[in-house]
C-alpha positions as CSV (number, residue, x, y, z in Angstrom):
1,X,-37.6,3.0,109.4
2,X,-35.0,0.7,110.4
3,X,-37.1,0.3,114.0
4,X,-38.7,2.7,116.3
5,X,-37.5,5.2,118.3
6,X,-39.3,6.8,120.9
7,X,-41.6,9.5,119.7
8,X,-40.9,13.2,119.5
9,X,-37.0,11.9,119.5
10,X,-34.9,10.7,116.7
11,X,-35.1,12.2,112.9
12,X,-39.0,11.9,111.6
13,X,-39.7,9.3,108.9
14,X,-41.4,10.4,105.5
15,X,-44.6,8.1,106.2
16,X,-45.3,9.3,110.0
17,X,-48.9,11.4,110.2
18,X,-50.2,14.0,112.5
19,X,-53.8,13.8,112.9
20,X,-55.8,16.7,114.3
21,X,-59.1,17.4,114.9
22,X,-61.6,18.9,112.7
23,X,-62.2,21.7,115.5
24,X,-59.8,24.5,114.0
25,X,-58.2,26.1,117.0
26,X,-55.0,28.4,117.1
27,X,-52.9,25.5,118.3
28,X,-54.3,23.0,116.0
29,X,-52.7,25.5,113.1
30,X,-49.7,26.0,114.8
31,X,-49.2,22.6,115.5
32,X,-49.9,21.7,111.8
33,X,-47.5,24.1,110.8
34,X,-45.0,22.5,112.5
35,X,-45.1,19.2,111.8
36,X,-45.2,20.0,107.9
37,X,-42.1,21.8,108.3
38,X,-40.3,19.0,109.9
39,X,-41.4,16.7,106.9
40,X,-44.5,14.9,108.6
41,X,-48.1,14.3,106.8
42,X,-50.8,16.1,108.2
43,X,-54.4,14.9,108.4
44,X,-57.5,16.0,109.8
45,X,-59.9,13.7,111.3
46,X,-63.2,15.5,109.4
47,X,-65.6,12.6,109.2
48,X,-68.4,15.1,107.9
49,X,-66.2,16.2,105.3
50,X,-65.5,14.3,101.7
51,X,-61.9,13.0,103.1
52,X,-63.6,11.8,106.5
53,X,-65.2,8.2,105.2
54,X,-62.7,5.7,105.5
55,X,-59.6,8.1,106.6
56,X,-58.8,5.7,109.7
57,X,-58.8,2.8,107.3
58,X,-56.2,4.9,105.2
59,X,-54.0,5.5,108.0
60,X,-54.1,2.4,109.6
61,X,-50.3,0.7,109.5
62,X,-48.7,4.5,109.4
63,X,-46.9,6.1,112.4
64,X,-50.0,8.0,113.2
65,X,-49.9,11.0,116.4
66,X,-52.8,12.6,117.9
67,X,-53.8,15.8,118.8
68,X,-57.6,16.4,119.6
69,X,-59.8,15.5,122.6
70,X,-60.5,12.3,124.4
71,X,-63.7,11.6,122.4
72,X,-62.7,11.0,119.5
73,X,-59.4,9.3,120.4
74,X,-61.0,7.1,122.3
75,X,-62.5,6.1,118.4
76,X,-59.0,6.2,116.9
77,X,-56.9,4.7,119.3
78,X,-57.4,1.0,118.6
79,X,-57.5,0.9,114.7
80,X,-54.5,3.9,114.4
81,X,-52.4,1.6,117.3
82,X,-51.6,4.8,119.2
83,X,-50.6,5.2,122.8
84,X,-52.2,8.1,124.4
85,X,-50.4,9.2,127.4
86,X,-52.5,11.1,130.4
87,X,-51.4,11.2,134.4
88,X,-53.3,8.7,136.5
89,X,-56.4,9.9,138.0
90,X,-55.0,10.5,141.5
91,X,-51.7,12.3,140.8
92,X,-52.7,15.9,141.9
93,X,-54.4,14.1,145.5
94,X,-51.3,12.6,146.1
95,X,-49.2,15.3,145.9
96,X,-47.2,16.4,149.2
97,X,-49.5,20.0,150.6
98,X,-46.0,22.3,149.9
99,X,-46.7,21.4,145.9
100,X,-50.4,21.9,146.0
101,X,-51.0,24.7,148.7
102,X,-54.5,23.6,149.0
103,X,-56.5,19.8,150.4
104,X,-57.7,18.1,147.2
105,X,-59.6,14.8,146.9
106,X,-60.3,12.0,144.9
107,X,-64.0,10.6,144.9
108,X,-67.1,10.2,143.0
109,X,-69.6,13.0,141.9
110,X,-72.2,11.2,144.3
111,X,-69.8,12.1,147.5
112,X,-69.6,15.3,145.9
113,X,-73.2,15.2,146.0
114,X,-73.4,15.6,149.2
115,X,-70.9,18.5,149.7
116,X,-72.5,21.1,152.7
117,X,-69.9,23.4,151.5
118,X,-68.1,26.0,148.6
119,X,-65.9,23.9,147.3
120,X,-64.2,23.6,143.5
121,X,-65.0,20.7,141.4
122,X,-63.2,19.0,138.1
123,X,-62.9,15.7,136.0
124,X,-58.9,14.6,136.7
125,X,-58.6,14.7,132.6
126,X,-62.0,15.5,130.8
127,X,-64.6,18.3,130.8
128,X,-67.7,15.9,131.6
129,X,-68.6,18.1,134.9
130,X,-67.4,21.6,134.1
131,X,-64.8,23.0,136.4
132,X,-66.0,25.4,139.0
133,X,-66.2,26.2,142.6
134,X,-69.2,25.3,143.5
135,X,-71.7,26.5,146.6
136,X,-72.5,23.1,147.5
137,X,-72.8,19.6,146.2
138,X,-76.9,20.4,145.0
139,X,-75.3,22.8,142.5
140,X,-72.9,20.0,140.6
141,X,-74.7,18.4,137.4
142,X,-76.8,14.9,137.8
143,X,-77.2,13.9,134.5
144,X,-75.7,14.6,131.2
145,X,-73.0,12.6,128.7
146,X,-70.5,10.7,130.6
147,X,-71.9,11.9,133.8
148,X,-73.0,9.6,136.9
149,X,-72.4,8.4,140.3
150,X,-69.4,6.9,139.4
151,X,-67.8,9.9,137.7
152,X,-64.4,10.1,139.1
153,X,-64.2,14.4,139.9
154,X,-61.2,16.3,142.4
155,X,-62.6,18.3,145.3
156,X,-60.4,21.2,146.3
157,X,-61.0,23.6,148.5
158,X,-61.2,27.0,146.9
159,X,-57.5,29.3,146.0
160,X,-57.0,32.4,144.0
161,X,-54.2,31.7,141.3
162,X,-52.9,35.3,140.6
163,X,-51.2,34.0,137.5
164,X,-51.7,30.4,135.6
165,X,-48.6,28.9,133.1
166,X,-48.9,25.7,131.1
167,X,-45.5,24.0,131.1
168,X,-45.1,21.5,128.5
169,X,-42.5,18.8,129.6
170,X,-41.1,15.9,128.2
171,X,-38.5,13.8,129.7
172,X,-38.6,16.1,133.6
173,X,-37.6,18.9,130.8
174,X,-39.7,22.0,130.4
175,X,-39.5,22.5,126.9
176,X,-41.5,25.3,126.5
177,X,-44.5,27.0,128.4
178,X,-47.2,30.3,128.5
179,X,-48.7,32.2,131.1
180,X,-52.4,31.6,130.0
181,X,-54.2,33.6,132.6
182,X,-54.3,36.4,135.4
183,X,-57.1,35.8,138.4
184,X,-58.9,33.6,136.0
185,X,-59.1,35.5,133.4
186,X,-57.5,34.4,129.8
187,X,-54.1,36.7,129.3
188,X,-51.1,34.8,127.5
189,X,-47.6,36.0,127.8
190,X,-44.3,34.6,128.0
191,X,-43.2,32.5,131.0
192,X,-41.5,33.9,133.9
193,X,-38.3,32.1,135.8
194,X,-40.8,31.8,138.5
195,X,-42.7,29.2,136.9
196,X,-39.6,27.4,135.6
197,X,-38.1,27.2,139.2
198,X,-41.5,26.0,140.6
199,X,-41.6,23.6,137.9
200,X,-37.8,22.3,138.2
201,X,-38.3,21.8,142.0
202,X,-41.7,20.1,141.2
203,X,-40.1,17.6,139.1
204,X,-37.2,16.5,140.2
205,X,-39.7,15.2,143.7
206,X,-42.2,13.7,142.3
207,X,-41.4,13.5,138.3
208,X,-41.2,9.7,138.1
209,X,-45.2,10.4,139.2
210,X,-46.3,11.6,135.6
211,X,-45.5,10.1,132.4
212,X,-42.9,10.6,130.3
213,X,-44.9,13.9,128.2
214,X,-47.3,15.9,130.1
215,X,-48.4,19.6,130.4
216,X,-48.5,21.5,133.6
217,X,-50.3,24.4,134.6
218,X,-49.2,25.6,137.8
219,X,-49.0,29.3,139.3
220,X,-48.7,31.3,142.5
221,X,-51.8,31.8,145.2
222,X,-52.6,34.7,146.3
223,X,-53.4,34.9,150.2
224,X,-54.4,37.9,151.9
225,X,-53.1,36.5,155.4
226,X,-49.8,36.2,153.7
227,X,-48.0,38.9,151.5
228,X,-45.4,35.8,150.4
229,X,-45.7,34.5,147.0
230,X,-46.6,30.6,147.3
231,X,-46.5,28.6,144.3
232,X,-48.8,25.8,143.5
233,X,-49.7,23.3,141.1
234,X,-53.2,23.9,139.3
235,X,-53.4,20.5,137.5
236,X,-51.5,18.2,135.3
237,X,-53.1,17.7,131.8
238,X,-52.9,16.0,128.1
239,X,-50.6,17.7,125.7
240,X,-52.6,16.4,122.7
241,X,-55.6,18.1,124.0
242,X,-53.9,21.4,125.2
243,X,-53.8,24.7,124.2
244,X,-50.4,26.0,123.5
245,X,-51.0,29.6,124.3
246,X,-47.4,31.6,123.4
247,X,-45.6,28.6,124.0
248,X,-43.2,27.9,120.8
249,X,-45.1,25.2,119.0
250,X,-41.7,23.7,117.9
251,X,-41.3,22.3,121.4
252,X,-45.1,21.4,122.4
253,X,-44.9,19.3,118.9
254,X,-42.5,17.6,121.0
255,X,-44.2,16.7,123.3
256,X,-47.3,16.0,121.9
257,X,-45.5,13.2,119.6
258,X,-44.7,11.6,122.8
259,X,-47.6,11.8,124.0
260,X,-49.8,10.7,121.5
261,X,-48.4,8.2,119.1
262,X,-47.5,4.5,118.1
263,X,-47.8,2.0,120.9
264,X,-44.9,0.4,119.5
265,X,-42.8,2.8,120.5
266,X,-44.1,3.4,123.9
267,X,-41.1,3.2,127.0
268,X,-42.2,0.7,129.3
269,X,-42.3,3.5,132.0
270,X,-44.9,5.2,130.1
271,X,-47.0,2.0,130.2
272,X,-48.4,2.2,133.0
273,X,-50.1,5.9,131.8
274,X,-51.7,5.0,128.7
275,X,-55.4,6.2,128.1
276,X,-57.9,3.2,128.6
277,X,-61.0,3.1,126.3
278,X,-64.1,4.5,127.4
């Protein structure tokens, strides 16, 4: 390399790694595939396996990206050098109402605790308290791994999405996206202009909010007081711990090297979105 270029940009260097998971989902393959056709190494991060011992050690000093969950990148992260990017905790409570179509919340599991009411509960980024609308607060988890008073979680009130799509974007560009589900229910298919208009309009507000590669899932609520069709953001998440769906996984290899890769190539906008340990 004569010196770095930001990720997912730029021709791809002989020595630059994709490292996966061991857990062998569709996108995980898909992803793979892609990056050995456009000349990277691939790696998977199998520590049971004979290849696991000492693999970090190996990598450590290569252009390495990520694409598993928070768990074990929280592992990697230091000794690999990477720069994992995720939106900040907050972003989907500060959004202006027209974007969101529903009151959401920042606050800690114990104020959810106390909840007298149906309301639906997530992590902003992980799966520690598993996302569900909830009768009350008595019903939400009080122990478990990486769950506590503290435990940052959204409160929403409850909305029907008739339709879900993850966008993945890089730059305020959808690249390439899915519809992933219909009233909850899993159902990939291409992505309608609906979603793309929503999306455009979303980010040229408030796209200097998120970092520089992120995936969206947003969709339109359905309202029985209101026959119109309101779209809505559903959340903002971490494209190297996102399913693709039928979204071309030329482009969400785009994004997910952005997202996941050398901090020595990090934008200083993106700075202020990298993952902290823990």
């Amino acid at each position: 390399m004569t010196g770095p270029a930001p990720a997912g940009t730029g021709p791809v260097t002989a020595d630059r790694v994709l490292l996966t998971s061991a857990q062998r989902t569709s996108t995980t393959v898909l992803l793979a595939g892609a990056a050995a056709r456009r000349g990277l190494d691939t790696a998977v991060l199998d520590t049971a396996g004979p290849d696991g011992p000492g693999m970090v050690e190996r990598l450590a000093g290569r252009p390495v990206h990520w694409y598993g969950g928070p768990l074990a990148a929280a592992r990697i992260a230091g000794p690999l050098g990477l720069a994992l990017l995720e939106p900040t905790d907050d972003w989907l409570a500060r959004l202006p109402e027209e974007f969101t179509r529903r009151r959401i919340e920042l606050t800690t599991l114990a104020e959810a605790w106390t909840l007298r009411h149906p309301a639906f509960v997530k992590p902003p980024a992980d799966k520690s308290v598993p996302p569900a609308v909830y009768p009350d607060g008595s019903r939400l988890p009080r122990t478990g791994e990486r769950i506590g008073p503290d435990t940052p979680v959204l409160v929403s009130e409850p909305v029907t999405f008739a339709a879900e799509y993850r966008l993945f974007v890089r730059d305020g560009e959808v690249l390439t996206g899915s519809r992933y589900a219909r009233f909850g229910r899993l159902d990939p298919a291409p992505v309608t202009a609906g979603a793309l208009a929503f999306a455009r309009r979303l980010l040229a507000a408030v796209g200097d909010t998120l970092p520089s590669a992120v995936a969206l899932d947003v969709g339109p609520i359905v309202d029985p007081y209101d026959p119109a069709e309101h779209w809505a953001v559903v959340e903002a998440n971490l494209p190297w711990f996102a399913h693709s769906y039928a979204a071309d996984p030329e482009r969400v290899l785009d994004v997910v090297l952005r997202a996941a890769g050398p901090a020595v190539e990090l934008a200083p906008a993106d700075r202020r979105f990298v993952r902290t340990a823990g």
